[in-house]
DOKE-821156 format. One line per field, with one value per residue: residue number from 1; residue in three letters; z, y, x of N, C-alpha, C, O in turn. Coordinates in Angstrom, 2 decimals, always signed. Example, Ala and Ser with C-alpha at 12.3 -4.5 7.8 and 13.67 -1.06 7.14 Angstrom:
<nuses>
num: (1, 2);
residu: (ALA, SER);
n.w: (+7.80, +7.08);
n.v: (-5.69, -2.25);
n.u: (+13.19, +12.85);
ca.w: (+7.80, +7.14);
ca.v: (-4.50, -1.06);
ca.u: (+12.30, +13.67);
c.w: (+7.80, +7.87);
c.v: (-3.30, +0.03);
c.u: (+13.20, +12.90);
o.w: (+8.46, +8.04);
o.v: (-3.32, +1.14);
o.u: (+14.24, +13.41);
</nuses>
This chain:
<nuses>
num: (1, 2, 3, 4, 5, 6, 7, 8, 9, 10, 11, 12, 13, 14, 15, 16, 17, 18, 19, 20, 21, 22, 23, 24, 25, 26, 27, 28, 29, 30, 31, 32, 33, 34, 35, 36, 37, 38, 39, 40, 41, 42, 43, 44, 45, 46, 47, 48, 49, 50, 51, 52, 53, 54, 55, 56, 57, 58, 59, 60, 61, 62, 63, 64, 65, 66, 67, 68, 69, 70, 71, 72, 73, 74, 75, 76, 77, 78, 79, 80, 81, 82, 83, 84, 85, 86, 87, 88, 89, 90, 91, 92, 93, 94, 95, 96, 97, 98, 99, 100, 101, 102, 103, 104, 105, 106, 107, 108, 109, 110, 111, 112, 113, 114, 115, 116, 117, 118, 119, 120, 121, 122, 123, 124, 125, 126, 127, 128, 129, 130, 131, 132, 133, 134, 135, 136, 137, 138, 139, 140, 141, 142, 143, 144, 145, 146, 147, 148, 149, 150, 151);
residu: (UNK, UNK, UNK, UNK, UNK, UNK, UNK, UNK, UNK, UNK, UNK, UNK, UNK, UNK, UNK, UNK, UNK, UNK, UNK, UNK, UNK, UNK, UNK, UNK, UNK, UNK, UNK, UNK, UNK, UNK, UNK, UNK, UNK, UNK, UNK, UNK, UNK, UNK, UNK, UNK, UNK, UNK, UNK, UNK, UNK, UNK, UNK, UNK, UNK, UNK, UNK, UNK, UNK, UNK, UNK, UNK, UNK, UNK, UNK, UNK, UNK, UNK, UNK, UNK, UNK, UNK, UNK, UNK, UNK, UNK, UNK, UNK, UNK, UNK, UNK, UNK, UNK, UNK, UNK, UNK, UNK, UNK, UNK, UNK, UNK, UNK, UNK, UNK, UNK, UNK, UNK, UNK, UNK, UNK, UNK, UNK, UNK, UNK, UNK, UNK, UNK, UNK, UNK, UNK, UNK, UNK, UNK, UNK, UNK, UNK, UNK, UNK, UNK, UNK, UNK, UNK, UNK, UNK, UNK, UNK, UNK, UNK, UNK, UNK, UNK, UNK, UNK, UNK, UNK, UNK, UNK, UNK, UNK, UNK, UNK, UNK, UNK, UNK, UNK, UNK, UNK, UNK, UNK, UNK, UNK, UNK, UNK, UNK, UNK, UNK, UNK);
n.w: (+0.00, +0.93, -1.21, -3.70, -2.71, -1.92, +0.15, +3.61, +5.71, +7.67, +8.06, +10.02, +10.20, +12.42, +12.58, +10.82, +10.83, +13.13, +11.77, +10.29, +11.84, +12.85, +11.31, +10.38, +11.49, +9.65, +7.17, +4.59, +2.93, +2.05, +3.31, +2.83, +4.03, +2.15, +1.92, +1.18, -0.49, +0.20, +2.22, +4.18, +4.06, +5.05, +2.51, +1.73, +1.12, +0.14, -0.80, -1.09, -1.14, +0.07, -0.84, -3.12, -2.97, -4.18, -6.58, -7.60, -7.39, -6.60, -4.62, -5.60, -3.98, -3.25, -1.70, -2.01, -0.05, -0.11, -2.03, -2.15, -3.11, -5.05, -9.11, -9.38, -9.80, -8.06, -7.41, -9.88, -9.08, -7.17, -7.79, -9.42, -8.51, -6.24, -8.44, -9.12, -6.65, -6.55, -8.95, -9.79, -7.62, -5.57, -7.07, -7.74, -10.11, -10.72, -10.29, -9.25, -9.41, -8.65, -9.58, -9.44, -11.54, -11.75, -11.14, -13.07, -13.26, -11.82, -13.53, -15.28, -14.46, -13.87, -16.23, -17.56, -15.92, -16.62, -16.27, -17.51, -18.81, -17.48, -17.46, -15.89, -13.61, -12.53, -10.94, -8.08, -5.99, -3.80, -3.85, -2.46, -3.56, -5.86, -8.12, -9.34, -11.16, -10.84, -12.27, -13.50, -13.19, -14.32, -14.11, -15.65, -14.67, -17.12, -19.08, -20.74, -19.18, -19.28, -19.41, -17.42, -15.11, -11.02, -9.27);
n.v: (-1.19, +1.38, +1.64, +2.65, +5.51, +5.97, +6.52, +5.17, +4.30, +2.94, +3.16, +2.76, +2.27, +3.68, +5.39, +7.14, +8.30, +9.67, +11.66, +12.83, +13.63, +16.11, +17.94, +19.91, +22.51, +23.26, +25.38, +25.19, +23.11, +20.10, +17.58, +14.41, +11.65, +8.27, +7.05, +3.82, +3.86, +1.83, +0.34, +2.47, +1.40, +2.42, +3.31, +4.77, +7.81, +10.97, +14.05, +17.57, +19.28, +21.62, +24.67, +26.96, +29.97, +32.48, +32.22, +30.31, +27.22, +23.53, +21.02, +17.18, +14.31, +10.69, +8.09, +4.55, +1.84, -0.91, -3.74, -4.40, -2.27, -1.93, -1.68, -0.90, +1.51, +3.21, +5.06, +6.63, +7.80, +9.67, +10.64, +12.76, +14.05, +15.24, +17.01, +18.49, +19.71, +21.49, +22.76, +23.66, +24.75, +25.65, +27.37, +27.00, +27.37, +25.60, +22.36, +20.04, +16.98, +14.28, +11.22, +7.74, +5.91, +2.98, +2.94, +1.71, +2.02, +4.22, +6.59, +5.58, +6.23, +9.22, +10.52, +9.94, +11.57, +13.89, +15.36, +16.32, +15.33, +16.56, +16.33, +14.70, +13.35, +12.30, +9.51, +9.65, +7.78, +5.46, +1.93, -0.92, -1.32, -0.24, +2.69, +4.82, +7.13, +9.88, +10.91, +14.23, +16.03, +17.54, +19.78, +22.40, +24.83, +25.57, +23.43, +20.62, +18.49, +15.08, +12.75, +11.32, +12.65, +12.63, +12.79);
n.u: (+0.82, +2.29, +3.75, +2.69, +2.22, +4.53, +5.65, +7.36, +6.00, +3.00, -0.26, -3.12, -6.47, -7.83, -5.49, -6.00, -8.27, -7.98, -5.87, -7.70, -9.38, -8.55, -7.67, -9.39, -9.31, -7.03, -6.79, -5.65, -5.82, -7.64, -8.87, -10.70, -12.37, -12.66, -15.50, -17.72, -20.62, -22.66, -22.36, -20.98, -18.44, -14.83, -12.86, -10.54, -8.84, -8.50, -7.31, -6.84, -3.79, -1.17, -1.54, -1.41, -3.17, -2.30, -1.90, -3.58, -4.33, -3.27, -2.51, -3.22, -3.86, -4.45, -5.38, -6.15, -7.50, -6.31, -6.06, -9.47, -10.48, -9.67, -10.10, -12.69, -13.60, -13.98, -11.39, -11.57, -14.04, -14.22, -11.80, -13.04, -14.86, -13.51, -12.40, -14.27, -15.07, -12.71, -11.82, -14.45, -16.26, -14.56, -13.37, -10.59, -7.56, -5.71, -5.02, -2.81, -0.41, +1.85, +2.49, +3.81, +5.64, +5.61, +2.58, -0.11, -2.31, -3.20, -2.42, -4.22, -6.44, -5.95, -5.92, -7.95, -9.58, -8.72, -6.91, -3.28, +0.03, +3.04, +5.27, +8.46, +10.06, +12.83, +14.15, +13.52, +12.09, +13.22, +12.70, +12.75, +15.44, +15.26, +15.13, +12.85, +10.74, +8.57, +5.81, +4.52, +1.55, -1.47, -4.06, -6.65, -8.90, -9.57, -9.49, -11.15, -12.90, -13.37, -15.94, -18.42, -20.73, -20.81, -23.49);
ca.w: (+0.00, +0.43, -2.83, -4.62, -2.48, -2.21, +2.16, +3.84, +6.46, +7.12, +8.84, +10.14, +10.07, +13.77, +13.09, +9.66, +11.42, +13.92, +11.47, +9.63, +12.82, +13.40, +9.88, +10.51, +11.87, +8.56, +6.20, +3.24, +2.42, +2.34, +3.38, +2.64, +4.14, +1.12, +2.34, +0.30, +0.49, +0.38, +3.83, +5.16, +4.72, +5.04, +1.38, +1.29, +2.02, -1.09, -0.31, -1.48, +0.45, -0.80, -1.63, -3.16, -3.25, -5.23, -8.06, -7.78, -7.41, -5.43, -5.39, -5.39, -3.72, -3.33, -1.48, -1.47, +1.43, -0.53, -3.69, -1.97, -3.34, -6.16, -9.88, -9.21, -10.29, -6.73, -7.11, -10.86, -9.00, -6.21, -8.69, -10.45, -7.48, -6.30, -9.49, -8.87, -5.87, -6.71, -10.00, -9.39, -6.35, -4.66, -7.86, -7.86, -11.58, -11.19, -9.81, -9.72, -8.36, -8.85, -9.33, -9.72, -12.77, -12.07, -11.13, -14.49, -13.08, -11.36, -14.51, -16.50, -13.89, -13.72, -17.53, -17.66, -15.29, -17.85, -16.15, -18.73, -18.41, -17.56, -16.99, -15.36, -12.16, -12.63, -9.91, -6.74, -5.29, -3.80, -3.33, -2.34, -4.11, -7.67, -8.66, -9.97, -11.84, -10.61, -13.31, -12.95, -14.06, -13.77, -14.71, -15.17, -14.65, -18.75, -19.84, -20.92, -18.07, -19.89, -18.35, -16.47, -13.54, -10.45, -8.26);
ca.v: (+0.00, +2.33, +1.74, +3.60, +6.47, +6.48, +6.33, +3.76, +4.39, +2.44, +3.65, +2.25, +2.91, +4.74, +6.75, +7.80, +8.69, +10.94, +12.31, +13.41, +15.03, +17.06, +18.89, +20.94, +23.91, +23.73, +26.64, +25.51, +21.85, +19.81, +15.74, +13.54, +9.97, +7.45, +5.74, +3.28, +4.71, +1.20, +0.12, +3.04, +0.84, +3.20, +3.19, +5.34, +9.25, +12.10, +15.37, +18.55, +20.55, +22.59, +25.56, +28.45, +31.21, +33.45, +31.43, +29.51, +26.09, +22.97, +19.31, +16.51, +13.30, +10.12, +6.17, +3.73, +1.08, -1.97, -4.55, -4.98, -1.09, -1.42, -1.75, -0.81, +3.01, +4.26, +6.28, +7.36, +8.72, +10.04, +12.25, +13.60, +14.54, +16.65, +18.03, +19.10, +20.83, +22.45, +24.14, +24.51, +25.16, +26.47, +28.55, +27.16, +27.05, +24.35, +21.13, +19.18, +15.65, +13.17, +9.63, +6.89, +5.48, +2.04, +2.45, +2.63, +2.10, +5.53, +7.51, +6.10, +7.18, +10.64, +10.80, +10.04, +12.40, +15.14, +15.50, +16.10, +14.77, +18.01, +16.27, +13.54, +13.73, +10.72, +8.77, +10.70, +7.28, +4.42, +1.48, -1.97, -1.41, +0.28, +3.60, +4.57, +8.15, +10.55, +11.93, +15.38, +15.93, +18.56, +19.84, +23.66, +24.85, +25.04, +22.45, +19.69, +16.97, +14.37, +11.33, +11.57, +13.22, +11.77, +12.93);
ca.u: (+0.00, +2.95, +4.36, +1.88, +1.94, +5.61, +5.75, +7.81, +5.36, +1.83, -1.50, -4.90, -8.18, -7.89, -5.02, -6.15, -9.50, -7.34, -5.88, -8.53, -10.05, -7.15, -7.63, -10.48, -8.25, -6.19, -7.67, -4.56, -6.13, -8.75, -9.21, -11.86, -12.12, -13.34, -16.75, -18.45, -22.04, -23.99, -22.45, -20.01, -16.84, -13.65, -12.14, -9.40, -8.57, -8.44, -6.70, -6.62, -3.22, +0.31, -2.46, -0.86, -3.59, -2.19, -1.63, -5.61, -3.39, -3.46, -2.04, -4.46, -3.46, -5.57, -4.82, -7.26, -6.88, -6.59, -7.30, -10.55, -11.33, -9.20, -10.67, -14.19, -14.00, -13.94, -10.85, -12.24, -15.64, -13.69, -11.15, -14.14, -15.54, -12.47, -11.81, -15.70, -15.31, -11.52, -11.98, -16.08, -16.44, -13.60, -12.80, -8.90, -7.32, -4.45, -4.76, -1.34, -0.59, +2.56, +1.90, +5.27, +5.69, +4.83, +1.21, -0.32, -3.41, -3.40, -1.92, -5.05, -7.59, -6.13, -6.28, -9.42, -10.24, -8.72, -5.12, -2.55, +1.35, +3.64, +6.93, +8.57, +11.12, +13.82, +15.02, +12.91, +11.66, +14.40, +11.82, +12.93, +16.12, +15.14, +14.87, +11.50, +10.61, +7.90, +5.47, +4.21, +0.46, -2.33, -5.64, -6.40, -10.31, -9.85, -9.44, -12.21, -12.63, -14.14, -16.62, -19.88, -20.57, -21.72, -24.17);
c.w: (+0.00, -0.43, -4.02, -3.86, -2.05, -0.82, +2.67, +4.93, +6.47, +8.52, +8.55, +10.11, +11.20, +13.68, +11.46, +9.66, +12.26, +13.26, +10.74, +10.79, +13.03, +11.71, +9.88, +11.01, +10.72, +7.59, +4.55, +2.51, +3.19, +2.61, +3.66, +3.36, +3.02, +1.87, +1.36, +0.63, +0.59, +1.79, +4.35, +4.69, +4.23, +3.46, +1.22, +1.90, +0.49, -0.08, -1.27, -0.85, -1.03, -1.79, -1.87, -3.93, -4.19, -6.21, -8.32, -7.62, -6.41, -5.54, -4.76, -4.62, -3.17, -2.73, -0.72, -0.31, +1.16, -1.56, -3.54, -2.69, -4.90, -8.04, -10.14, -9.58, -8.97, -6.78, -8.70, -10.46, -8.10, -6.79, -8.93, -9.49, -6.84, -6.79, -9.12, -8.05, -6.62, -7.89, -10.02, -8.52, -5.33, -5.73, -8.03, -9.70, -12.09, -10.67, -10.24, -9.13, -9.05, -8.83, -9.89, -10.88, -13.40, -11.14, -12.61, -14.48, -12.75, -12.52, -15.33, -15.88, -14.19, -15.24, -18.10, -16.97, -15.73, -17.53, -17.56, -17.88, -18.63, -17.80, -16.16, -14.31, -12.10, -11.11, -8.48, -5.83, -5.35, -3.30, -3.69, -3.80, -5.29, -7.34, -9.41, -10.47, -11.34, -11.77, -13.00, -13.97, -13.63, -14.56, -14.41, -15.81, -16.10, -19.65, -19.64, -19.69, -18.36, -19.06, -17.59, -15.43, -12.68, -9.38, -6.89);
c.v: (+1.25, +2.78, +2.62, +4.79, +6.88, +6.83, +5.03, +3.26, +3.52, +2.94, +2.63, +2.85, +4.51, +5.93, +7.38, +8.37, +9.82, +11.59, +13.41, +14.29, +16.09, +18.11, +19.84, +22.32, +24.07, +23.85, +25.82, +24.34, +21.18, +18.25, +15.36, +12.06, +9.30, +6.57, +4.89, +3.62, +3.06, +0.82, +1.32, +2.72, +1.79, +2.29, +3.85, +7.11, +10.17, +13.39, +16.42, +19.34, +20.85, +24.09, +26.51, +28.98, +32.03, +33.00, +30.42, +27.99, +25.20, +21.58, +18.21, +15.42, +12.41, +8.65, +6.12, +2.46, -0.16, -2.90, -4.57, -3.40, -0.44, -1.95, -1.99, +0.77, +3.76, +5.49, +7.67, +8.63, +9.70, +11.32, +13.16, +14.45, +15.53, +17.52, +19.19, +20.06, +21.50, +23.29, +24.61, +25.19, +26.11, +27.53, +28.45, +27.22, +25.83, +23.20, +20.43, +17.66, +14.87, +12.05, +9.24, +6.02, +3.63, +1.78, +3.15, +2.61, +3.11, +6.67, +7.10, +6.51, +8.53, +11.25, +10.90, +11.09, +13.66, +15.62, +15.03, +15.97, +16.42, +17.65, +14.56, +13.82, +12.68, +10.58, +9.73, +9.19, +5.91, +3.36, +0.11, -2.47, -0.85, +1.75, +4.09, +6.56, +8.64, +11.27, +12.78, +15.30, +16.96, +18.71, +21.02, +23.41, +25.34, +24.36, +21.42, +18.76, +16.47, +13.41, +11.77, +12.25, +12.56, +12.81, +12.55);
c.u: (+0.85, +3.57, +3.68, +1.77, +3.55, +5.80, +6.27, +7.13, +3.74, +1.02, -2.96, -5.66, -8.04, -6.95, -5.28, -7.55, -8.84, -6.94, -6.57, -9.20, -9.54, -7.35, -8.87, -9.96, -7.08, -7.25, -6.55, -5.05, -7.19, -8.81, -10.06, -11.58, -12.82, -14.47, -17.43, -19.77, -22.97, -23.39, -21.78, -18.73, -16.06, -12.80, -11.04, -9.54, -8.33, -8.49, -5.83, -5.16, -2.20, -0.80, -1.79, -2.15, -3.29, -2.09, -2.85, -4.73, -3.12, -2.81, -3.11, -3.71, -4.19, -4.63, -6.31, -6.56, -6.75, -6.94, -8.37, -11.53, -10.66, -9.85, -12.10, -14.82, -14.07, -12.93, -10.83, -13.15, -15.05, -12.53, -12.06, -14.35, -15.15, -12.23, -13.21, -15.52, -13.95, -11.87, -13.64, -16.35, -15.82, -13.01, -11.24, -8.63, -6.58, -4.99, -3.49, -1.45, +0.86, +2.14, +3.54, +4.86, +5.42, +3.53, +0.09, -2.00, -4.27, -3.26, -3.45, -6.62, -7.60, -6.46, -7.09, -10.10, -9.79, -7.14, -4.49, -0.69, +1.93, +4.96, +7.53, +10.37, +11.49, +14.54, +14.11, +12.42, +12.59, +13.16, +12.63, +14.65, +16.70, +14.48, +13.66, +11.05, +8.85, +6.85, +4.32, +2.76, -0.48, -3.54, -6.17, -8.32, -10.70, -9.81, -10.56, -11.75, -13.89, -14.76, -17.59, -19.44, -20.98, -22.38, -24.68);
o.w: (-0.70, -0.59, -5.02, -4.45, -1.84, -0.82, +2.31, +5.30, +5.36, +9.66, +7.59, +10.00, +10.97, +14.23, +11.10, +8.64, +12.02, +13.58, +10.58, +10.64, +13.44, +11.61, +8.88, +10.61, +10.86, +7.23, +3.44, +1.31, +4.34, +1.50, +4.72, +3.14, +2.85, +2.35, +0.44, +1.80, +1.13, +2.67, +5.54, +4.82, +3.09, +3.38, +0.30, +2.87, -0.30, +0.88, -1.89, +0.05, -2.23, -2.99, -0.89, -5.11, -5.06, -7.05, -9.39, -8.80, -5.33, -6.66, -3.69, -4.63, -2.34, -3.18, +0.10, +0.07, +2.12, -2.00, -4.60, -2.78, -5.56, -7.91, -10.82, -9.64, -8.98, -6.39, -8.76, -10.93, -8.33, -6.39, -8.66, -9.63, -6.67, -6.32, -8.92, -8.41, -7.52, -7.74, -10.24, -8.68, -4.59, -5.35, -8.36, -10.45, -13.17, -10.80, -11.42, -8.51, -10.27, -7.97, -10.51, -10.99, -14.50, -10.52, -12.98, -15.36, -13.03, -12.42, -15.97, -16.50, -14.61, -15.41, -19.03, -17.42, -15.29, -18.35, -18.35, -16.78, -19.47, -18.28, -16.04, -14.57, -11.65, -10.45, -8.24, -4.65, -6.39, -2.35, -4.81, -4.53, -5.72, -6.53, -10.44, -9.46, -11.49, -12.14, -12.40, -15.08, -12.47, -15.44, -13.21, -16.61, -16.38, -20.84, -18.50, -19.34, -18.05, -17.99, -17.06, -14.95, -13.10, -8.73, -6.33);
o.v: (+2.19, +3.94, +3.10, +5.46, +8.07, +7.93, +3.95, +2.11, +3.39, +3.07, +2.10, +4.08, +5.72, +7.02, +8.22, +8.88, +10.96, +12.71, +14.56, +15.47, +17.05, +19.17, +20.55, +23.27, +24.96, +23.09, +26.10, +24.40, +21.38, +17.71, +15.73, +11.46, +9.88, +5.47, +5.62, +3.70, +3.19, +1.10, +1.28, +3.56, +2.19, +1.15, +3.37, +7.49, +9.45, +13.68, +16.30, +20.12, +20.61, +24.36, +27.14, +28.70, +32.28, +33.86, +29.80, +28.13, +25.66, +21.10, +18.35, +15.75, +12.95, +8.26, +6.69, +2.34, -0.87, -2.88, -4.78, -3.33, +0.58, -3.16, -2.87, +1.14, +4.98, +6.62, +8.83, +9.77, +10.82, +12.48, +14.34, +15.62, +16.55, +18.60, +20.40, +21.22, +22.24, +24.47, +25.77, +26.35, +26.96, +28.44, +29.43, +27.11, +25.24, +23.53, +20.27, +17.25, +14.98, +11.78, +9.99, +5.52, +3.13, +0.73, +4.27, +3.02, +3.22, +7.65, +8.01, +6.93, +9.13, +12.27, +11.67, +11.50, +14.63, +16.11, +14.13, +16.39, +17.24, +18.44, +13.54, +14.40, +11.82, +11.36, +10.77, +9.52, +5.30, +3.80, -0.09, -3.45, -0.83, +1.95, +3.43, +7.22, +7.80, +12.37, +12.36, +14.77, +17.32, +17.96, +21.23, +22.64, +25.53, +24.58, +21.27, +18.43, +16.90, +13.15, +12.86, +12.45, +11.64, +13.56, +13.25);
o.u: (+0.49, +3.95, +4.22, +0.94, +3.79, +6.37, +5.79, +7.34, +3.22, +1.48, -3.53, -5.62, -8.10, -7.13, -4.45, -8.01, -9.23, -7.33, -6.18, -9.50, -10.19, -6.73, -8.96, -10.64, -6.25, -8.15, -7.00, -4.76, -7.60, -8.76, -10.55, -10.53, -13.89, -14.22, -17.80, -20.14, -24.07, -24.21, -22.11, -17.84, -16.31, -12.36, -10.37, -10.19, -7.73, -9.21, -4.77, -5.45, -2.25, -0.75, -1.41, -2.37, -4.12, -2.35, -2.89, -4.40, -2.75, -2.63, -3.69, -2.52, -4.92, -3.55, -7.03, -5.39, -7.02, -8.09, -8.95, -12.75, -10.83, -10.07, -12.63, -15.99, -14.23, -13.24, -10.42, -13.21, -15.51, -12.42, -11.87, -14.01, -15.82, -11.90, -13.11, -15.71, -14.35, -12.19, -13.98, -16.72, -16.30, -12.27, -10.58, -9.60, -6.64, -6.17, -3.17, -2.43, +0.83, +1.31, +4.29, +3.74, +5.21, +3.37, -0.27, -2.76, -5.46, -4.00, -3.98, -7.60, -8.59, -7.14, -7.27, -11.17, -10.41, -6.37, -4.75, -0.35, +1.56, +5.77, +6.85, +11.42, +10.73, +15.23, +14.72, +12.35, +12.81, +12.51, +13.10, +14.81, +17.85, +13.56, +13.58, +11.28, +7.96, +7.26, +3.33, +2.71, -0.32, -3.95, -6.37, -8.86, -11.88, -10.03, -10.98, -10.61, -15.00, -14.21, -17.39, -18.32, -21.68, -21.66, -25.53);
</nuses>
């Protein structure tokens, strides 16, 4: 699970519940917990933070908690949904986000979700031995973001 988010670090339910309480006194970013709405179950965490204001601009970042939440469109509906509030809602212009170069599962969510490739940052992640490349991606409140909406 940390391999895709690039942390050598790992969290539970409880302290990824604390942390989320603790964010209500930060004005610069925003975190969501992932619920599945037919029971509740805790899916994952999507977060808005690194806000620069003056420039309308934000970085997105998204982990689900598991294969058991993975290839079902959750973190598809769950981009959309962000992008929704950030450039609708909150009026930002940028959205940014890194993803590592071998989850290609994540690069074709965000693509879908209208992110375009900016760049690519070589060698930034030492994981279990190998070297692995960073690629830079974004999504400005002009550009088309293609695919349903959800309600």
């Amino acid at each position: 699970m940390g391999r895709l988010t690039g942390t050598h670090a790992s969290f539970d339910r409880a302290q990824t519940e604390q942390w989320l309480n603790s964010r209500a006194l930060q004005h610069d970013r925003a975190d969501w917990a992932v619920l599945r709405r037919s029971d509740g179950a805790f899916l994952g965490e999507a977060v808005l933070n690194d806000l620069d204001a003056d420039n309308a601009s934000v970085n997105y970042r998204i982990w689900l908690a598991g294969p058991e939440a993975y290839g079902r469109g959750y973190g598809t509906e769950v981009t959309r949904l962000v992008l929704e509030y950030a450039l609708d809602t909150a009026g930002l212009h940028r959205v940014s986000l890194g993803v590592f170069d071998f989850n290609p599962r994540a690069l074709r969510v965000y693509e879908k979700c209208g992110f375009q490739l900016e760049g690519r940052l070589r060698d930034v992640l030492l994981w279990e031995g190998h070297w692995h490349d960073e690629l830079v991606m974004s999504v400005l409140s002009t550009d088309p973001r293609p695919g349903i909406r959800f309600s």
